[in-house]
C-alpha positions as YAML, in Angstrom:
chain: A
units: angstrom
residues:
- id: 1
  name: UNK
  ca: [-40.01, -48.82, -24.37]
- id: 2
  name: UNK
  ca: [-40.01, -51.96, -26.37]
- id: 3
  name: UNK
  ca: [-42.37, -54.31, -24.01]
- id: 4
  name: UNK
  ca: [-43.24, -58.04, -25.01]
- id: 5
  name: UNK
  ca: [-43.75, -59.04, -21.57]
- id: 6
  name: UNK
  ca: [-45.55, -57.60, -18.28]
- id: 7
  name: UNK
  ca: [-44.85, -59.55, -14.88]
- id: 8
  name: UNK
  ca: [-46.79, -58.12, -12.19]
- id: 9
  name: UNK
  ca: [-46.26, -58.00, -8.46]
- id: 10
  name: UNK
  ca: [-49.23, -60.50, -6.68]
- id: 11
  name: UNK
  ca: [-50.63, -58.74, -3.42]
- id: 12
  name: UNK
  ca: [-50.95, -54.59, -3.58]
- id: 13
  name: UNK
  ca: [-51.25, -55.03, -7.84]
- id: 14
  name: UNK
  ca: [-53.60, -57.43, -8.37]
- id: 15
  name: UNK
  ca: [-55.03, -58.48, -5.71]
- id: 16
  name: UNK
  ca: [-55.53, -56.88, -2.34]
- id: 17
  name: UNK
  ca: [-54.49, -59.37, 0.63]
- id: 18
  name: UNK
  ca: [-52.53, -57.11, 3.29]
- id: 19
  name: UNK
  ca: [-55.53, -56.85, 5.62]
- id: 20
  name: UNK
  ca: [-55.39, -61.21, 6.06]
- id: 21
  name: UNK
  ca: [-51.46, -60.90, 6.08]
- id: 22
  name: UNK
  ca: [-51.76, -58.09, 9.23]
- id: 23
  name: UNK
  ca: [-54.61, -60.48, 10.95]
- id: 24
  name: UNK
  ca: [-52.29, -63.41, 10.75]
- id: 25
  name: UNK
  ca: [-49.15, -61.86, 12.07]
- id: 26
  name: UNK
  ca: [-50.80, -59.72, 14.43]
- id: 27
  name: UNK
  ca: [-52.56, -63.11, 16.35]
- id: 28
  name: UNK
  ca: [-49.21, -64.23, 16.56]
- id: 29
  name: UNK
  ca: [-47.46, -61.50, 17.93]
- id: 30
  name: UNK
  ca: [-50.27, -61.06, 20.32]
- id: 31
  name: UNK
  ca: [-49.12, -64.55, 21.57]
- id: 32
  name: UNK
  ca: [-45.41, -63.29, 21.84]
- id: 33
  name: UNK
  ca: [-46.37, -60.03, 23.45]
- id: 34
  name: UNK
  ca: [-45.27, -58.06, 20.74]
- id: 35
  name: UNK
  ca: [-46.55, -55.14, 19.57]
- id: 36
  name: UNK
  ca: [-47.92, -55.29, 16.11]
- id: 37
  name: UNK
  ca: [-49.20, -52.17, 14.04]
- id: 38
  name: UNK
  ca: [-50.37, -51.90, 10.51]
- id: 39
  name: UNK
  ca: [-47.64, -49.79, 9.99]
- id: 40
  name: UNK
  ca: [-45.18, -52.28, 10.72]
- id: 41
  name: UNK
  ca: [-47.35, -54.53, 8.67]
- id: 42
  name: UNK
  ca: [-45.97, -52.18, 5.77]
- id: 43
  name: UNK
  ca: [-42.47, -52.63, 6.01]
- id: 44
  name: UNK
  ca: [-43.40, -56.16, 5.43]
- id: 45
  name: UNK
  ca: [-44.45, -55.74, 1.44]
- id: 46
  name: UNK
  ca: [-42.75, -57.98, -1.03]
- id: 47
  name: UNK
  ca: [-40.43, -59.50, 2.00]
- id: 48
  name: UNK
  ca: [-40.75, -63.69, 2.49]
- id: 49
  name: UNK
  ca: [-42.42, -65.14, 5.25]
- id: 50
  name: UNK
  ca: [-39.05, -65.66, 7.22]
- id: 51
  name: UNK
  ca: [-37.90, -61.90, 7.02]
- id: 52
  name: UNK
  ca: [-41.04, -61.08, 7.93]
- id: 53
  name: UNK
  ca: [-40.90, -62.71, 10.74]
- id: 54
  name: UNK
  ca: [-37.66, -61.28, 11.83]
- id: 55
  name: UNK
  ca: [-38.96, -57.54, 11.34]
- id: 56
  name: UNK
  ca: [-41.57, -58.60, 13.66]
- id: 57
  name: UNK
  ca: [-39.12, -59.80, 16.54]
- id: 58
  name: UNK
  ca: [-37.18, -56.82, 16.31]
- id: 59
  name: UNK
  ca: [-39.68, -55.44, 19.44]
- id: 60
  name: UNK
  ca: [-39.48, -59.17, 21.52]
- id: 61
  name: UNK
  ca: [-37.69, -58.75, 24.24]
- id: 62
  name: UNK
  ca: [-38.83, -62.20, 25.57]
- id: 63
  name: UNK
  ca: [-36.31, -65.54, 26.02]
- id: 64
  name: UNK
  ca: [-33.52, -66.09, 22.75]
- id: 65
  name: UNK
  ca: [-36.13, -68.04, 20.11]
- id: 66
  name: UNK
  ca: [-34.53, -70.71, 18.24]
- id: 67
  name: UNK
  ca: [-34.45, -71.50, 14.90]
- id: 68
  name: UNK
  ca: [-37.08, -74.40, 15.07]
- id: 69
  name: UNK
  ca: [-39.95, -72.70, 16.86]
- id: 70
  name: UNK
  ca: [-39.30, -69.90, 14.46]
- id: 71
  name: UNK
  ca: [-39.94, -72.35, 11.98]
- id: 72
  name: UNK
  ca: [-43.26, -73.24, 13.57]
- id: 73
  name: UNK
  ca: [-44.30, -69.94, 14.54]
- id: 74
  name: UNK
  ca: [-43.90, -69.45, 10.47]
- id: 75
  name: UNK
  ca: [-46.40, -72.53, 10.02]
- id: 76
  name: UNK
  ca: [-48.45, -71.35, 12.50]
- id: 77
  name: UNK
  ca: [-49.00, -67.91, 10.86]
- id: 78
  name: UNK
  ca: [-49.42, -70.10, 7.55]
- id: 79
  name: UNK
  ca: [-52.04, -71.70, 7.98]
- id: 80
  name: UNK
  ca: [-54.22, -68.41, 10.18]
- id: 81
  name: UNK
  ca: [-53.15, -66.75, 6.79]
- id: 82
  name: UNK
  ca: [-54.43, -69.18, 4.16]
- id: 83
  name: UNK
  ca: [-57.85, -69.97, 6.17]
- id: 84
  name: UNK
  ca: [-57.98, -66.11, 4.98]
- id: 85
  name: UNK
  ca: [-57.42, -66.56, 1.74]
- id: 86
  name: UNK
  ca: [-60.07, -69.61, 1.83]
- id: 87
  name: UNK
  ca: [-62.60, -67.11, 1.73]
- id: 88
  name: UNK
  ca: [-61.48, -65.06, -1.13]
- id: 89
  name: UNK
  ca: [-63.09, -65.83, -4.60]
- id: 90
  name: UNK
  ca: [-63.12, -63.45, -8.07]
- id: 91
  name: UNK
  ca: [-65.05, -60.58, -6.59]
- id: 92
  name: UNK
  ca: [-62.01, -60.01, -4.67]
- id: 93
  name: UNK
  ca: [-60.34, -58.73, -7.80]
- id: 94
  name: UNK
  ca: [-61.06, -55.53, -9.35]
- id: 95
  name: UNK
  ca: [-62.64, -55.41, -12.49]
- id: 96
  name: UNK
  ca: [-60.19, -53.17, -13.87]
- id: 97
  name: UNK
  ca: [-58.03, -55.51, -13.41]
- id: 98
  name: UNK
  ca: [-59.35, -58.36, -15.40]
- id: 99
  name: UNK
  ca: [-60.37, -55.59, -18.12]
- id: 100
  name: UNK
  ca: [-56.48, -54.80, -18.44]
- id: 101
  name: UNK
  ca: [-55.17, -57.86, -18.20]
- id: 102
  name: UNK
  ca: [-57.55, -59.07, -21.21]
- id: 103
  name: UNK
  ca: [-56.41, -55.94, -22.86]
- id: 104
  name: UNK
  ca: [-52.94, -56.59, -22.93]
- id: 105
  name: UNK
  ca: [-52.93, -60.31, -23.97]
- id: 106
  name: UNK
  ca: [-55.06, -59.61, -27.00]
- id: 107
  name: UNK
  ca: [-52.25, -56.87, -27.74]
- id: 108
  name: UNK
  ca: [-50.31, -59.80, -27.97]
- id: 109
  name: UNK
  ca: [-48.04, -59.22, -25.09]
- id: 110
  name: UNK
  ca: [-47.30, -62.29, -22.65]
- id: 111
  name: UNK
  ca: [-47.91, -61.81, -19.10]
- id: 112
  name: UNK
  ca: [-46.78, -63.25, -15.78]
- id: 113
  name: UNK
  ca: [-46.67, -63.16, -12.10]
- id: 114
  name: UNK
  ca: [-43.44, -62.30, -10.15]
- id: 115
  name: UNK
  ca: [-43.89, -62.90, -6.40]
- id: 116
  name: UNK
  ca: [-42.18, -63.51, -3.31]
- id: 117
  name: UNK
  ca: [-45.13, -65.49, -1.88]
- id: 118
  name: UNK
  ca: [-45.65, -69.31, -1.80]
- id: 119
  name: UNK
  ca: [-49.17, -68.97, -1.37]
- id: 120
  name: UNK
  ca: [-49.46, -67.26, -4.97]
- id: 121
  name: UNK
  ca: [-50.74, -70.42, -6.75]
- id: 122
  name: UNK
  ca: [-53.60, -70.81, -4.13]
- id: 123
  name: UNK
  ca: [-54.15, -67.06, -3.77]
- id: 124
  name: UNK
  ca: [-54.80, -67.34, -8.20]
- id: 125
  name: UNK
  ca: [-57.13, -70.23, -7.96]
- id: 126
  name: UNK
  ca: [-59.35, -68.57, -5.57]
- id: 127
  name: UNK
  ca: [-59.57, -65.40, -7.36]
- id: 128
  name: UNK
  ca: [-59.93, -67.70, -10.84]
- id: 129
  name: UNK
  ca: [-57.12, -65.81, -11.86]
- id: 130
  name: UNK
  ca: [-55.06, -68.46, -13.05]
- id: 131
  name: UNK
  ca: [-55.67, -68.60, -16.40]
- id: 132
  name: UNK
  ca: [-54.82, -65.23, -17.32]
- id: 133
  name: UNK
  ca: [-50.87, -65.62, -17.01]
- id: 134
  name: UNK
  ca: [-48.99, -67.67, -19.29]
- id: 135
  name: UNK
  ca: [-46.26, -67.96, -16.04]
- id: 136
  name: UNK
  ca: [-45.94, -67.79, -12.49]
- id: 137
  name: UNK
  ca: [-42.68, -67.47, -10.69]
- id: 138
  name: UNK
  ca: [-43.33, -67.36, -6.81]
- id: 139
  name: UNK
  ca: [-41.61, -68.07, -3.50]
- id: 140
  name: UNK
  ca: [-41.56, -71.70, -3.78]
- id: 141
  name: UNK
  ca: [-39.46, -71.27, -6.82]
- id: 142
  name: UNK
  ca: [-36.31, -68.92, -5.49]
- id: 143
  name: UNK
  ca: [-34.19, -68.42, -2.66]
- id: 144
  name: UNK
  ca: [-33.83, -64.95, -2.28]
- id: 145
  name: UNK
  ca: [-36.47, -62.39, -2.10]
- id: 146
  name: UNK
  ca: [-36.80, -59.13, -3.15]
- id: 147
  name: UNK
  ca: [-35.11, -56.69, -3.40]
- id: 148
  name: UNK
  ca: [-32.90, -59.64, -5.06]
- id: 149
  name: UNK
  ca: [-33.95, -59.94, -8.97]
- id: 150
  name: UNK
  ca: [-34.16, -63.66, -8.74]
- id: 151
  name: UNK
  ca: [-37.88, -64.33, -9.23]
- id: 152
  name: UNK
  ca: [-38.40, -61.25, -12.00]
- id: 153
  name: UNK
  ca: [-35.67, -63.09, -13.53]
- id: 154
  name: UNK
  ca: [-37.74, -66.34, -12.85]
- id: 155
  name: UNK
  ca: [-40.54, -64.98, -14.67]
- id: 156
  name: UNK
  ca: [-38.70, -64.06, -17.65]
- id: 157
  name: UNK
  ca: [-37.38, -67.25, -18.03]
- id: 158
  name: UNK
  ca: [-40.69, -68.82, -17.88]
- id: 159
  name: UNK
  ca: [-41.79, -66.81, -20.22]
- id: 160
  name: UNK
  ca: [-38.75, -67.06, -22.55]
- id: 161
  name: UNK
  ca: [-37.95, -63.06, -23.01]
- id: 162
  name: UNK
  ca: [-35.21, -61.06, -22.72]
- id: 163
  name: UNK
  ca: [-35.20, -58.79, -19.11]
- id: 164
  name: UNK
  ca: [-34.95, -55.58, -21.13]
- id: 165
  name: UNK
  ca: [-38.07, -56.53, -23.06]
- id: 166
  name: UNK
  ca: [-40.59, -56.74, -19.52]
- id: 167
  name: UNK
  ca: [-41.72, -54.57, -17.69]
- id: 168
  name: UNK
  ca: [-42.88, -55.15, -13.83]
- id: 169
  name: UNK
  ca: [-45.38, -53.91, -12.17]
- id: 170
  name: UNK
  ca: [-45.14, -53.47, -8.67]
- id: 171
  name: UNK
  ca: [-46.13, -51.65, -5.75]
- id: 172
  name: UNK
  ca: [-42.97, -52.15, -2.87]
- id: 173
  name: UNK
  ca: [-39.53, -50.22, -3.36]
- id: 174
  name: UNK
  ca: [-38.15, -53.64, -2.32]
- id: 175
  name: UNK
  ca: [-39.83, -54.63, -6.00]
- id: 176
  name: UNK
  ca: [-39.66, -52.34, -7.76]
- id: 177
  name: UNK
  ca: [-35.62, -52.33, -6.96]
- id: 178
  name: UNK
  ca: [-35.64, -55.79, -7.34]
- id: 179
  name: UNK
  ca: [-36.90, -55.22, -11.08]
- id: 180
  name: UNK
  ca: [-34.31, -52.48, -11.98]
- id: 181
  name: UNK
  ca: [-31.59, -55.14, -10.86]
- id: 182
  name: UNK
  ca: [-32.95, -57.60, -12.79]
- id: 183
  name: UNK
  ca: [-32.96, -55.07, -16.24]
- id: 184
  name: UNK
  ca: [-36.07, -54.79, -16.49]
- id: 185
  name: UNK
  ca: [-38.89, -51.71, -16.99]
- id: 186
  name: UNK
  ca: [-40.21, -50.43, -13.94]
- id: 187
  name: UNK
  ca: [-43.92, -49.28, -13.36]
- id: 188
  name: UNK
  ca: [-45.19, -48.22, -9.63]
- id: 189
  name: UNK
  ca: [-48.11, -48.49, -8.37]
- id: 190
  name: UNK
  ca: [-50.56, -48.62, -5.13]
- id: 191
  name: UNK
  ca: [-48.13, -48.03, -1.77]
- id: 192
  name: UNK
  ca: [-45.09, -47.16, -4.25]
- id: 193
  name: UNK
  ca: [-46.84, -45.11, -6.61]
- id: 194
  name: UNK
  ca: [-44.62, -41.90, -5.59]
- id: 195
  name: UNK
  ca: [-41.24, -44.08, -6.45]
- id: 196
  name: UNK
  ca: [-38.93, -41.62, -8.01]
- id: 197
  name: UNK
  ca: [-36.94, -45.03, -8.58]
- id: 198
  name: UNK
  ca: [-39.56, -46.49, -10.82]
- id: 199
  name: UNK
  ca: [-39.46, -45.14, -14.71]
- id: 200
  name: UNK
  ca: [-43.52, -45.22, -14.55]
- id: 201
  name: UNK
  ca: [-45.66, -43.83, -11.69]
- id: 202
  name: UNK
  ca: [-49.30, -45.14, -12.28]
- id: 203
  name: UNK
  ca: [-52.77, -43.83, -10.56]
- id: 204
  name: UNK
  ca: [-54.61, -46.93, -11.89]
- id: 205
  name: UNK
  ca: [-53.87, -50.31, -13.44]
- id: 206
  name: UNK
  ca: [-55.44, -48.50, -16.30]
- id: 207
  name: UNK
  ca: [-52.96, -46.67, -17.12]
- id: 208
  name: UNK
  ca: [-50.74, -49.48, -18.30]
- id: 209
  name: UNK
  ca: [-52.32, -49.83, -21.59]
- id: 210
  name: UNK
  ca: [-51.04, -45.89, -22.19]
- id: 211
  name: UNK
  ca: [-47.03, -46.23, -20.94]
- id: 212
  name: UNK
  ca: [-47.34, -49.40, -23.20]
- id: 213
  name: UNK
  ca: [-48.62, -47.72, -26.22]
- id: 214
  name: UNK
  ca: [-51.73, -49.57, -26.92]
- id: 215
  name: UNK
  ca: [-54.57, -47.84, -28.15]
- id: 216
  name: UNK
  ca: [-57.30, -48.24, -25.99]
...
């Protein structure tokens, strides 16, 4: 594999914010009378806000909704969300993490983050995680979601390589499908880590470093 560029997946790779995402959508469809499981929280990985939301409705069986209350049940779930993410701060992301992210920047290789999320930007900040990316394609940047390519392809851009010279890092089959659409290297991780769809199946962020060919 000839990798100059990693883009990595936000929430399940690098930082860990499911448990605020389930909160937020479950006080919502608590409202709606909807039942709400963290297992239906996982079918919600690397899908935008407004999917979501429709996944979620599948089990209302309540009065037709229409598009602009869906629009402010999506603001409403917003903001529960990001008063969440208020209280994150660095200790929130592994120290492996940082380790192998310094690792692979002094190797020279440029790195980014490829997410469906609009709340990326803020999500970085808190974690003082900004600085370690050279780009950051997010939801407030495409149209389409994963499993489209449009945001790996984003990323690339941003980061002015070729597609078949990255390699994404991801933990959803919705990424890492999205990633093998948009030519690029596939590595999964976390939830998707048993991907027979992915060309890498990592344990451990460490691991990256080894696939790469970087001696450690």
């Amino acid at each position: 594999m000839d990798c100059k560029a990693v883009i990595f997946d936000l929430d399940g790779v690098l930082v860990f914010t499911d448990k605020y995402h389930y909160k937020a959508w479950k006080k919502l469809a608590d409202r709606l009378d909807i039942d709400f499981t963290e297992e239906d929280n996982d079918r919600l990985r690397g899908v935008s806000r407004a999917e979501s939301l429709e996944i979620i409705l599948e089990k209302y069986h309540g009065e037709p909704i229409s598009e602009d209350v869906k629009e402010k049940y999506l603001e409403e779930k917003n903001e529960i969300y990001r008063e969440y993410l208020g209280t994150m701060t660095r200790n929130d992301v592994d120290s492996a993490v940082r380790d192998n992210l310094n690792l692979l920047r002094n190797a020279g290789l440029r790195l980014a983050v490829g997410s469906s999320s609009k709340n990326t930007a803020y999500i970085l900040e808190r974690t003082e995680l900004t600085d370690a990316f050279d780009a950051v394609a997010d939801g407030t940047q495409i149209t389409r979601s994963k499993p489209d390519p449009e945001v790996f392809l984003k990323a690339a851009k941003l980061l002015g390589e070729d597609p078949d010279n990255c390699l994404v890092v991801e933990d959803a089959d919705a990424g890492i499908e999205a990633a093998k659409a948009a030519g690029m290297h596939t590595a999964a991780i976390g939830a998707a880590a048993r991907s027979e769809a992915a060309e890498y199946n990592l344990t451990g962020i460490e691991e990256l470093p080894v696939i790469i060919g970087i001696a450690q």
